[in-house]
C-alpha positions in Angstrom: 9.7 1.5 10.3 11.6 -0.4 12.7 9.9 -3.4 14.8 12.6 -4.5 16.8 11.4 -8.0 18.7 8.2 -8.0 17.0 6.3 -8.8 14.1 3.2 -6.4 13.6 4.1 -3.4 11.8 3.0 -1.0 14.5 3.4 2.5 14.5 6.7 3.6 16.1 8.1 7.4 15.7 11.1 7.4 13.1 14.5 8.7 14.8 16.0 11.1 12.3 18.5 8.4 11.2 15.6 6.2 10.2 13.9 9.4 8.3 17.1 10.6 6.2 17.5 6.8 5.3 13.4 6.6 4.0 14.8 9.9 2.2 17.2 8.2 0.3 15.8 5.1 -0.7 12.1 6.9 -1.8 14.6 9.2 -4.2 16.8 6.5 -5.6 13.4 4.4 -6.2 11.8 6.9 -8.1 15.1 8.3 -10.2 16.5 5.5 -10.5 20.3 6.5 -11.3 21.3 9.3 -9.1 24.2 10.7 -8.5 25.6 11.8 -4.6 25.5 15.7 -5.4 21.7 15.3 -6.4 20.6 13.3 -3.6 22.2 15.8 -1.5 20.8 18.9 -3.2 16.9 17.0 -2.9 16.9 15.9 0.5 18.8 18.6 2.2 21.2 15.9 3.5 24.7 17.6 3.8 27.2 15.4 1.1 29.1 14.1 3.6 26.2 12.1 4.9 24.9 11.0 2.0 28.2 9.2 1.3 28.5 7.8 4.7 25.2 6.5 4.2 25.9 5.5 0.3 28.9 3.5 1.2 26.9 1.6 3.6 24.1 0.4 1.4 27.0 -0.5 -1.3 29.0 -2.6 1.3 25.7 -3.9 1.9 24.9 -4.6 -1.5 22.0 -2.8 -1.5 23.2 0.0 -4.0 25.5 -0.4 -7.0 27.8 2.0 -8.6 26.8 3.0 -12.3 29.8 5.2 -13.7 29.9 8.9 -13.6 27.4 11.6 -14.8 28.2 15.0 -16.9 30.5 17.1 -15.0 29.8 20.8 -15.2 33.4 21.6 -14.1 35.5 19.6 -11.8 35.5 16.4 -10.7 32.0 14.2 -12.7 29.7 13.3 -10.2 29.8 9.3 -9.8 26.1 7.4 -10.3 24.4 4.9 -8.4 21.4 2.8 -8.2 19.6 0.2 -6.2 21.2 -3.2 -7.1 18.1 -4.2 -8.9 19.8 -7.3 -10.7 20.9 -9.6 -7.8 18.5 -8.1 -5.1 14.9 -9.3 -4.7 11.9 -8.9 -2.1 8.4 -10.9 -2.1 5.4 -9.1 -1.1 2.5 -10.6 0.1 -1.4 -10.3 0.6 -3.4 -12.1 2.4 -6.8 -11.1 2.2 -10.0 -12.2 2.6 -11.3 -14.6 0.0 -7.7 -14.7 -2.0 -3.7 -14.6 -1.4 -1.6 -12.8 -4.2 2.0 -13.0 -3.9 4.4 -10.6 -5.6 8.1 -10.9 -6.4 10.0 -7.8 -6.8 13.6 -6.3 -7.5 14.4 -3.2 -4.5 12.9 -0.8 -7.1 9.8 -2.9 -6.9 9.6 -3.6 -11.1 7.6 -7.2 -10.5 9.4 -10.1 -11.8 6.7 -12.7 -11.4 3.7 -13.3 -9.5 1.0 -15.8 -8.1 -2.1 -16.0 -6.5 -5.1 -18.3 -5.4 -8.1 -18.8 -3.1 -8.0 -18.9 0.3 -8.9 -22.5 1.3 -10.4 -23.0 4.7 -10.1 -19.8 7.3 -7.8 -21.8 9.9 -3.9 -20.4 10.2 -2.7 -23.5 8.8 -4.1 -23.3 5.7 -3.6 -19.7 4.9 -0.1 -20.3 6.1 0.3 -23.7 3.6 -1.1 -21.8 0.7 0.7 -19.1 1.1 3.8 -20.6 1.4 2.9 -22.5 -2.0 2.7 -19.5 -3.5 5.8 -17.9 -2.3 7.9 -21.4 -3.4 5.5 -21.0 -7.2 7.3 -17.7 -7.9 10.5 -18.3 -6.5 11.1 -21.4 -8.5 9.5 -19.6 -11.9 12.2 -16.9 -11.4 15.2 -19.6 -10.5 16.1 -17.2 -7.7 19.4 -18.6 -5.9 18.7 -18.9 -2.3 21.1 -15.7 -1.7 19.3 -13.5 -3.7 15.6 -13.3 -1.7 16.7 -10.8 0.6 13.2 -10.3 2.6 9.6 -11.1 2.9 6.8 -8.5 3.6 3.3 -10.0 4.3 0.2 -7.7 4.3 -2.9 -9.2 6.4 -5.3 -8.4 9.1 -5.8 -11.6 10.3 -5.6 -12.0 14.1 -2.6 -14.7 13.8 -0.3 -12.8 11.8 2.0 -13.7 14.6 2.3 -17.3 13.4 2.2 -16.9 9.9 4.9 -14.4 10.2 7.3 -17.3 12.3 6.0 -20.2 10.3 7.0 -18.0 6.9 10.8 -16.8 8.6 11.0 -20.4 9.9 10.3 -22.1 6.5 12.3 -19.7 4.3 15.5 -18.5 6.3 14.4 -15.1 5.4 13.3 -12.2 7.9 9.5 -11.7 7.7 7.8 -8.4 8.1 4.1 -7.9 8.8 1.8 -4.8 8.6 -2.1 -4.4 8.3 -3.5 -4.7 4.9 -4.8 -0.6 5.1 -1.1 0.4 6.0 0.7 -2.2 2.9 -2.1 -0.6 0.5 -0.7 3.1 1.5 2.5 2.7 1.4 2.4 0.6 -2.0 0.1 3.7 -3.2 2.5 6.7 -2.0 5.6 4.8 -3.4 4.6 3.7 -6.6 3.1 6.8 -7.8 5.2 9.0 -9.5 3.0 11.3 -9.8 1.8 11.3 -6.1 2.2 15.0 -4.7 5.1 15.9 -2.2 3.8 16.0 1.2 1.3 14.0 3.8 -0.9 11.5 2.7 -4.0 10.0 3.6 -5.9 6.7 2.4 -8.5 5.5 2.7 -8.7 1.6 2.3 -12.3 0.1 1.5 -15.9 1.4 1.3 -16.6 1.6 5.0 -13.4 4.2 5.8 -10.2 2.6 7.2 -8.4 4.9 7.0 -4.0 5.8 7.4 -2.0 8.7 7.1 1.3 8.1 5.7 3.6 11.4 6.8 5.8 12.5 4.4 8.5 11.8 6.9 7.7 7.5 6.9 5.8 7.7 9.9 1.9 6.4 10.2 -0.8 6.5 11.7 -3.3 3.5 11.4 -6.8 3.2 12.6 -4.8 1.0 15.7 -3.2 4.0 16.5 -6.1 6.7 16.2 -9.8 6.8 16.7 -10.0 9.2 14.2 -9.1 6.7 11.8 -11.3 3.6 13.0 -13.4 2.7 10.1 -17.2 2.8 10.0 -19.5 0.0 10.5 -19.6 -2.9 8.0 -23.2 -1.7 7.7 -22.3 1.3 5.9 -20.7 -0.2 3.3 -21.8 -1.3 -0.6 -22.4 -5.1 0.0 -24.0 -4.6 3.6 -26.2 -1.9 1.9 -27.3 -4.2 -1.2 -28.1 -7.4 0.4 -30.5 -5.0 2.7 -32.1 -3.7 0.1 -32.3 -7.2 -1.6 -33.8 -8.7 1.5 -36.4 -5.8 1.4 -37.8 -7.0 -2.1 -36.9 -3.8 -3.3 -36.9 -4.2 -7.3 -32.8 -3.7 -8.5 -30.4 -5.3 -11.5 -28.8 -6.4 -8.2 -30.7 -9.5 -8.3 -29.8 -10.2 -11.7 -26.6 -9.7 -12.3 -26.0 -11.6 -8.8 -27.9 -14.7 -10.2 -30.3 -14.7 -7.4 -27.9 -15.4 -5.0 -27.3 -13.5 -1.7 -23.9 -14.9 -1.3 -23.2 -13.6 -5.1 -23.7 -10.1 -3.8 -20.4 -8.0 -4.1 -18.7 -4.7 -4.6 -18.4 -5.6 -8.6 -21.8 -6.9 -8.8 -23.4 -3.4 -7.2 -21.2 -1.2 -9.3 -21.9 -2.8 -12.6 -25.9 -2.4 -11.8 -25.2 1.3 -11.4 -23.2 1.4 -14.7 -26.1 0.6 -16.2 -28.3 2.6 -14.4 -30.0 0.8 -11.5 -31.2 3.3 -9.5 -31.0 1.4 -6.7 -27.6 0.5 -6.9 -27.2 4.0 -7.6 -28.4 5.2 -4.7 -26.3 2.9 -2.6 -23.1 4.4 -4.5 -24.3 7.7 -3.5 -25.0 7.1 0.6 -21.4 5.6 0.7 -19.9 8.3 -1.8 -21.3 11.0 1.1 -20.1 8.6 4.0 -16.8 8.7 3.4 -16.7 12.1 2.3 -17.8 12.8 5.4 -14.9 11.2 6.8 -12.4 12.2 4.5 -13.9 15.9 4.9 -13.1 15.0 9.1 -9.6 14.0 7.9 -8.6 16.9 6.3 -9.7 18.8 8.7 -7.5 17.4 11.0 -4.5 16.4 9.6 -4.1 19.1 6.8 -2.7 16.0 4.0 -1.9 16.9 0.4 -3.5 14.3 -1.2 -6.4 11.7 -0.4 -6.2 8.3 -2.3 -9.3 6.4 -2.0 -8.4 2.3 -2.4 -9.7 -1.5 -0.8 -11.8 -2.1 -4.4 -14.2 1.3 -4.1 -12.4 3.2 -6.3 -12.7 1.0 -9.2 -16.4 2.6 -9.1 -14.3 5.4 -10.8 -16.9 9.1 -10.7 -20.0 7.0 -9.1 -17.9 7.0 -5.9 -15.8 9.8 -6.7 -17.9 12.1 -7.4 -20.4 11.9 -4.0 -17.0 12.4 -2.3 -15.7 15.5 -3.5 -19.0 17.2 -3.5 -19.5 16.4 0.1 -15.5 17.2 0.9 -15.5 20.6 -1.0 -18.8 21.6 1.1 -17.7 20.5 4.8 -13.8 20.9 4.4 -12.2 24.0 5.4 -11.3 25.9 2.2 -7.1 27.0 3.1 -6.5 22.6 3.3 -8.6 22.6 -0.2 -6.3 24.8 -2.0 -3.7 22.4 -2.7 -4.8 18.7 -1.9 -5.7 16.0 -4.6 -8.2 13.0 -4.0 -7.7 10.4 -6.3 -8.0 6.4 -7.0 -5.7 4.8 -6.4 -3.5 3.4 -9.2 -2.5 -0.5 -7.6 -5.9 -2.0 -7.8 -6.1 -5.6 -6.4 -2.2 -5.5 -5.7 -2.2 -2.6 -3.8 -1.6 -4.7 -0.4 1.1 -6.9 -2.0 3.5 -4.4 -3.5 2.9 -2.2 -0.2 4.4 -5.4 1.2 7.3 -5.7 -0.6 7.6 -1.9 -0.3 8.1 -3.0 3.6 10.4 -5.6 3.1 12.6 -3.3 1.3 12.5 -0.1 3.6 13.0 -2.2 6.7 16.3 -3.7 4.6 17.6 -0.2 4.7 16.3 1.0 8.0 18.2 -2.1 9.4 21.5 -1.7 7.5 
């Protein structure tokens, strides 16, 4: 969505403009070669509009003609597609311990990627890093200096601000930001092809950040909503295991962590209940139910038809699963049941990085 003179990705309500464009490019993505009658017929945009809005993304170069489809009587129906060969977006994460960067064609098929520790926490040496990285996979694709077209950055660090200006500043390119929970959603919803039609909400991490993406383009963000604030670190796997750690009790924890607190981690906790630790079990179980809980809350209120659970958790697969959907299907109301979906989602680790360059290219279109 638009964010005219600034750089967080905030939530802003799409004008109708705005939403027919989203419309347009989510269809195209996922066809691929479409012609105007079918994007017309899908959307519910009369044909007239859809060409006004077609010949604007190809004087744009945004869209390219492809030739003409099988006519069924009368004129054949001429093709296009997103100009995938000259076209290209970088998406970025910045996270917590480590900074993947993605580069992508408008239909988001990755051409080459990088990615490496953070080193120190300070702004200047996120921001050098990352700019390493974004110069790595430019220069491994020999991408002409025309043909980088935006930059989306996913992060939640407080001076996203400056590493938004320092990237725009370095590159020549316009720099979008948005929160890490809101990149991983959008990159989830878009990417899917199997995703069902219709709201969405996700839930990034173990302790419940949660969005929900409408099927419109807008979101909502924890920023935006109480209702989506996530829980307290506390609640989540590696607060819960080092606890339990400290306590003496007796776990594979310990083990597989090498003794070391610091060694503690999501993976570590989950391969101990793998093998059956009951302890680390247990722990998958009290978080399973805590954000069912939420998720439960969610539904309730929002009415979404699916739930995607990301952040790392859902690589857990049924151990965190599992506790979810019992304690959805026993405190959600059973007519928002009937046709929802949870599921993992399908990005993993990149999740926040292609979201990003999912935001790069809507906000290309949203500005044309």
């Amino acid at each position: 969505m638009k964010t005219e003179g600034a750089y967080r990705f905030s939530f802003q309500k799409l004008c109708d403009k705005d939403i027919k464009s989203l419309k347009i490019l989510e269809l195209i993505s996922k066809k691929g070669i479409i012609s105007r009658t079918e994007i017309a017929k899908t959307t519910g945009i009369n044909i007239v509009s859809i060409s006004n809005y077609i010949k604007k993304y190809i004087d744009n170069k945004l869209i390219v003609e492809k030739g003409f489809d099988v006519s069924t009587g009368g004129r054949k129906p001429e093709l296009v597609e997103l100009n995938k060969e000259n076209d290209r977006v970088i998406g970025v994460d910045i996270g917590h311990d480590v900074i993947r960067v993605v580069l992508a064609d408008l239909g988001l098929s990755v051409i080459g990627k990088a990615s490496s520790p953070k080193k120190g926490d300070g702004p200047k040496e996120t921001l050098a890093t990352t700019c390493d990285l974004i110069e790595e996979v430019i220069k491994k694709a020999a991408l002409t200096p025309d043909g980088l077209k935006a930059i989306g950055v996913g992060t939640d660090m407080d001076d996203y601000d400056f590493i938004a200006k320092e990237i725009k500043k370095k590159f020549s390119i316009e720099t979008f930001v948005g929160d890490e929970p809101s990149c991983g959603a959008f990159g989830e919803k878009n990417l899917n092809k199997n995703m069902p039609v219709g709201d969405m909400v996700y839930i990034y991490s173990d302790i419940g950040s949660g969005v929900v993406v409408r099927e419109d383009g807008n979101r909502i963000a924890s920023d935006e909503s109480r209702y989506l604030s996530p829980w307290k670190e506390g609640l989540g796997i590696i607060s819960l295991a080092k606890g339990d750690v400290a306590r003496g009790v007796g776990t594979a924890i310990v083990e597989i962590a090498k003794g070391k607190m610091e060694n503690i981690t999501k993976e570590t906790v989950i391969e101990a209940a793998v093998s059956n630790d009951e302890v680390a079990l247990s722990i998958m179980r009290s978080v399973g139910m805590s954000l069912g809980l939420r998720i439960a809350y969610l539904i309730n209120l929002f009415a979404p038809q699916s739930v995607v659970i990301g952040g790392g958790v859902e690589i857990a697969g049924d151990l965190i699963l599992g506790p979810i959907k019992k304690t959805v299907k026993k405190l959600s109301l059973k007519d928002h049941l009937a046709a929802m979906a949870i599921m993992p989602g399908i990005l993993g680790e990149e999740a926040v990085s292609m979201g990003a360059a999912y935001l790069a290219a809507r906000e290309m279109f949203l500005r044309t």
